[in-house]
C-alpha positions in Angstrom: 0.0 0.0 0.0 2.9 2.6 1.1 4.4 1.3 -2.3 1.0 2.1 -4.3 0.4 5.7 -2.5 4.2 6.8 -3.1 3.9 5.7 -7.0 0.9 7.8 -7.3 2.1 10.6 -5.7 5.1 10.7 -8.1 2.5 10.1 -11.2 1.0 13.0 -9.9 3.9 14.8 -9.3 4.8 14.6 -13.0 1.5 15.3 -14.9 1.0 18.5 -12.3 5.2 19.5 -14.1 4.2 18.6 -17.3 0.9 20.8 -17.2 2.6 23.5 -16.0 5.3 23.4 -18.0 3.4 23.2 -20.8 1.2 26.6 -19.5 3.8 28.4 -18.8 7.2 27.9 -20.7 6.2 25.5 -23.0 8.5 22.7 -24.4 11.5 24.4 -23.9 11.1 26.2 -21.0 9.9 22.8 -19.1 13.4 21.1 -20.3 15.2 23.9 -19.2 13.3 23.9 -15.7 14.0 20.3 -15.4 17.3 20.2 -16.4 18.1 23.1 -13.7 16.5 21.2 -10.7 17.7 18.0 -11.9 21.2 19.3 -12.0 20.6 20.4 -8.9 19.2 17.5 -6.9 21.6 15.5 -8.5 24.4 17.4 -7.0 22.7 17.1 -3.3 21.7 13.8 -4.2 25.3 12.3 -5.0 27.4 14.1 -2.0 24.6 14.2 0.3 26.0 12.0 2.6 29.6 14.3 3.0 27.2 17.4 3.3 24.9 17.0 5.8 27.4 15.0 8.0 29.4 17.5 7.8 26.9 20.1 8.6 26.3 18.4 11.7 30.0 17.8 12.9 29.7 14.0 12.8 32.4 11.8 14.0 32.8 8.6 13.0 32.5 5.5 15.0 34.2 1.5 14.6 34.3 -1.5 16.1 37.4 -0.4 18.7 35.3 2.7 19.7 33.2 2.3 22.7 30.3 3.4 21.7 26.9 1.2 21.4 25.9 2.1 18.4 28.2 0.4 16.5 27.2 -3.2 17.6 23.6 -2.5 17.2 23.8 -1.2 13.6 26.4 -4.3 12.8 23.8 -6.8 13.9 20.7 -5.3 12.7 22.7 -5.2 9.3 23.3 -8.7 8.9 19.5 -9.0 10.2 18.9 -7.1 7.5 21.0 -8.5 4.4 22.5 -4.8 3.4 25.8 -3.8 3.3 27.3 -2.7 7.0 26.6 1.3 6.6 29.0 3.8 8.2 28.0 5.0 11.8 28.4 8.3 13.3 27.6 9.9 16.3 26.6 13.6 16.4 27.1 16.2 19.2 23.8 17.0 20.1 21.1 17.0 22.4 18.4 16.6 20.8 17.7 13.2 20.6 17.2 11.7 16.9 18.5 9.8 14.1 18.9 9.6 10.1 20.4 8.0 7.4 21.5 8.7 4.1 24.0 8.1 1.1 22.9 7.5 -2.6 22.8 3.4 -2.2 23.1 0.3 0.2 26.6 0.2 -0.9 27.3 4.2 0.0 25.1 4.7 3.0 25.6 6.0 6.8 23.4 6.1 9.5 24.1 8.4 12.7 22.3 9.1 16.2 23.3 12.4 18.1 24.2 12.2 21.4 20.9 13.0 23.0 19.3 9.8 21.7 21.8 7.4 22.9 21.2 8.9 26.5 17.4 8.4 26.4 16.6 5.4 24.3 17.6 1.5 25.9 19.3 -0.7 23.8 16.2 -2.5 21.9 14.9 0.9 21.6 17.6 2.1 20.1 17.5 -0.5 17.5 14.2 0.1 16.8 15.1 3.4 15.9 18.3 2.2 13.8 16.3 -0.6 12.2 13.8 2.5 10.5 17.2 3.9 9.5 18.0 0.7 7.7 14.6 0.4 6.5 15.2 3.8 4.6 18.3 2.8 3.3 16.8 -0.7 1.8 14.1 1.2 0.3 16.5 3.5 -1.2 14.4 6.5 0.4 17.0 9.1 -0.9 16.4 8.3 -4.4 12.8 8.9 -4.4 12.8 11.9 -2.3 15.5 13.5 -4.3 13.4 12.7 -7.7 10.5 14.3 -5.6 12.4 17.1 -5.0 13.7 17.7 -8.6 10.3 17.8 -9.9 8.8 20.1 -7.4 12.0 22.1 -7.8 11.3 22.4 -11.6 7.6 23.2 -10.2 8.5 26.1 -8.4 10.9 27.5 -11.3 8.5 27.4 -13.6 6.0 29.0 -11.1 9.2 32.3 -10.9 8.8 31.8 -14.6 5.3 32.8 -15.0 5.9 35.4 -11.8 7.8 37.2 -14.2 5.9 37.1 -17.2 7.3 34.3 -19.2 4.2 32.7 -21.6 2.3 33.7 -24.1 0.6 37.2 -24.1 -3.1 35.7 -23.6 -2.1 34.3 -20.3 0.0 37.1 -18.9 -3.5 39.3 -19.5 -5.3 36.4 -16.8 -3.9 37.5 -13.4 -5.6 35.1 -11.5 -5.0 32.2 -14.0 -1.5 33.1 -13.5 -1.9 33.7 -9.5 -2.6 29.9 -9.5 -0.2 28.9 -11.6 3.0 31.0 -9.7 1.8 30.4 -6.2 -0.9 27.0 -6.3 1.4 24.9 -8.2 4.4 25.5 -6.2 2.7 25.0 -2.8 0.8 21.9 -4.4 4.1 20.1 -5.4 5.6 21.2 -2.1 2.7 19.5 -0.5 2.9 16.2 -2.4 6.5 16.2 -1.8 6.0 16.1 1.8 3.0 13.2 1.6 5.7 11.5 0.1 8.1 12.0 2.6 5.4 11.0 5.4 4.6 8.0 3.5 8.1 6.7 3.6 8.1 7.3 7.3 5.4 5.0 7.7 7.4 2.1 5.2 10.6 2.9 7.1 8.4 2.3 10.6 7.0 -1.2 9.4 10.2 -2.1 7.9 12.0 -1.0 10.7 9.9 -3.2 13.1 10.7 -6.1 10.3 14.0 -5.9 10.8 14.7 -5.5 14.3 11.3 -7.6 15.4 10.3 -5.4 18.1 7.5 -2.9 17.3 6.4 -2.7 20.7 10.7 -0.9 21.2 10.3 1.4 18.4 7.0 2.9 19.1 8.1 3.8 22.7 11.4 5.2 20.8 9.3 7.5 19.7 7.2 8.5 22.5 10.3 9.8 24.0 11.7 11.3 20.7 8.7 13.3 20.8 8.9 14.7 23.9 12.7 15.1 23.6 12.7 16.9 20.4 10.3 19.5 21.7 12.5 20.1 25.3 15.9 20.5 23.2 14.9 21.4 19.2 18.1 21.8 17.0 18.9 25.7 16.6 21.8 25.3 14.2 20.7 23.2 11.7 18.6 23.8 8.2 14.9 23.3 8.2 15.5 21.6 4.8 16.8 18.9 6.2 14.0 18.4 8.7 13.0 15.0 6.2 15.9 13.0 7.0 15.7 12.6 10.6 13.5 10.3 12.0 11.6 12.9 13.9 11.1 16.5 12.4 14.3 18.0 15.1 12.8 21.7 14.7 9.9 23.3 15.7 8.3 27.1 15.5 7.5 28.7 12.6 6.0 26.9 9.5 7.4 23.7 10.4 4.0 23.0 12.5 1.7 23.0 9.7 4.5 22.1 6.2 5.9 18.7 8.2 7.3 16.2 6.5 6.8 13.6 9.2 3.2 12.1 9.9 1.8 12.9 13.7 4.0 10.6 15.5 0.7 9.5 17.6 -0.3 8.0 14.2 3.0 6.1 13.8 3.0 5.0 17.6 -0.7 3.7 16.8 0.1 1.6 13.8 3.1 0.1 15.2 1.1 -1.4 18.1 -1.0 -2.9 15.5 1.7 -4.0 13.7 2.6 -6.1 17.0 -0.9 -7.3 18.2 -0.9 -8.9 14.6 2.8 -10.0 15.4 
């Protein structure tokens, strides 16, 4: 089902760009558009990994290190059947986790600080076994294809802000109201149902791989409460969709998240281990 809704989205996705496109810039203004936010996606898409560790002053973390994270990931890996990822730990309170990388063979997964103070140890690989899940379901491809077509979206929505088109549709202002500002804010919205949607895969598969639903729904009835009492202030809103729980709060982030109400997820994963 979470396969079915995401492969819709996209379809939709596409015919909303193609539309527009064709409104607005026509054929060559919607390769042009594409090209530009393929370009670059694909850029974010292939070095994503190096960036956003980076921006978040991971270290990284072996077998001779001390730390429990590495153990948990290694045997949740060969649980699995994917490559063994590269683990970092990040200097941070609030208490969360993400993965990314552009494949199971070039993928890392890190937990800040706060998280490995909170969360016990089948928690904590509930929490690493969603990672995982995200990684097996190559997540960061289809949120960075997402991304290039609502990117290409919201150019071609400047494009018509500044009078690109034919004359007969620059002289319908509200025709082209719609098309500047409700097709950008439609993709952006569709963008995010897709991100929620891999959430809930990433939950279930998470709960797959680490058999204990039960650990990673209390996970995240304490990520809840800890990402609201220490919210990351440093970091880049952008990359809210990576973490396992959205890490900021304030601002547009209450009503634009890309994470489902984390009640909801606790909800289904208790389901998932009545059924279980």
């Amino acid at each position: 089902m979470n396969r079915t809704r995401t492969f819709f989205l996209m379809v939709s996705l596409t015919v909303l760009f193609v539309f527009i496109g064709g409104v607005v810039g026509g054929r060559q203004g919607t390769v042009l558009a594409f090209i530009v936010a393929a370009g670059m996606n694909f850029f974010s898409y292939w070095f994503s990994d190096k960036m956003i560790l980076r921006r978040y002053r991971a270290s990284l973390v072996g077998p001779e290190d001390q730390s429990r994270l590495y153990p948990i990931v290694e045997d949740l890996t060969k649980k699995s059947g994917l490559p063994m990822p590269k683990v970092f730990v990040i200097p941070e309170r609030n208490p969360n986790a993400f993965a990314t990388g552009r494949n199971p063979e070039h993928a890392a997964v890190a937990a800040t600080e706060g998280i490995l103070a909170i969360l016990d140890d089948d928690e904590l690989k509930g929490v690493m076994a969603h990672e995982l899940a995200h990684v097996k379901n190559r997540d960061i491809l289809t949120g960075s294809i997402a991304a290039t077509f609502a990117g290409a979206i919201a150019m071609l929505g400047q494009f018509a802000r500044f009078g690109v088109g034919s004359q007969g549709r620059r002289n319908n202002p509200l025709g082209m109201m719609l098309i500047f500002i409700g097709a950008p804010l439609g993709a952006m919205l569709i963008r995010m149902a897709v991100s929620r949607i891999r959430e809930y895969a990433a939950d279930e598969g998470g709960a797959q791989i680490s058999g204990k639903p039960l650990a990673l729904a209390n996970a995240l009835g304490k990520l809840q409460q800890g990402v609201k009492a220490f919210p990351i202030t440093q970091g880049n809103p952008a990359h809210s969709h990576m973490f396992i729980m959205n890490p900021f709060f304030g601002g547009l982030q209450r009503f634009f998240s890309t994470h489902p109400p984390a009640e909801e997820r606790i909800r289904r994963l208790r389901k998932l281990a009545g059924e279980r």
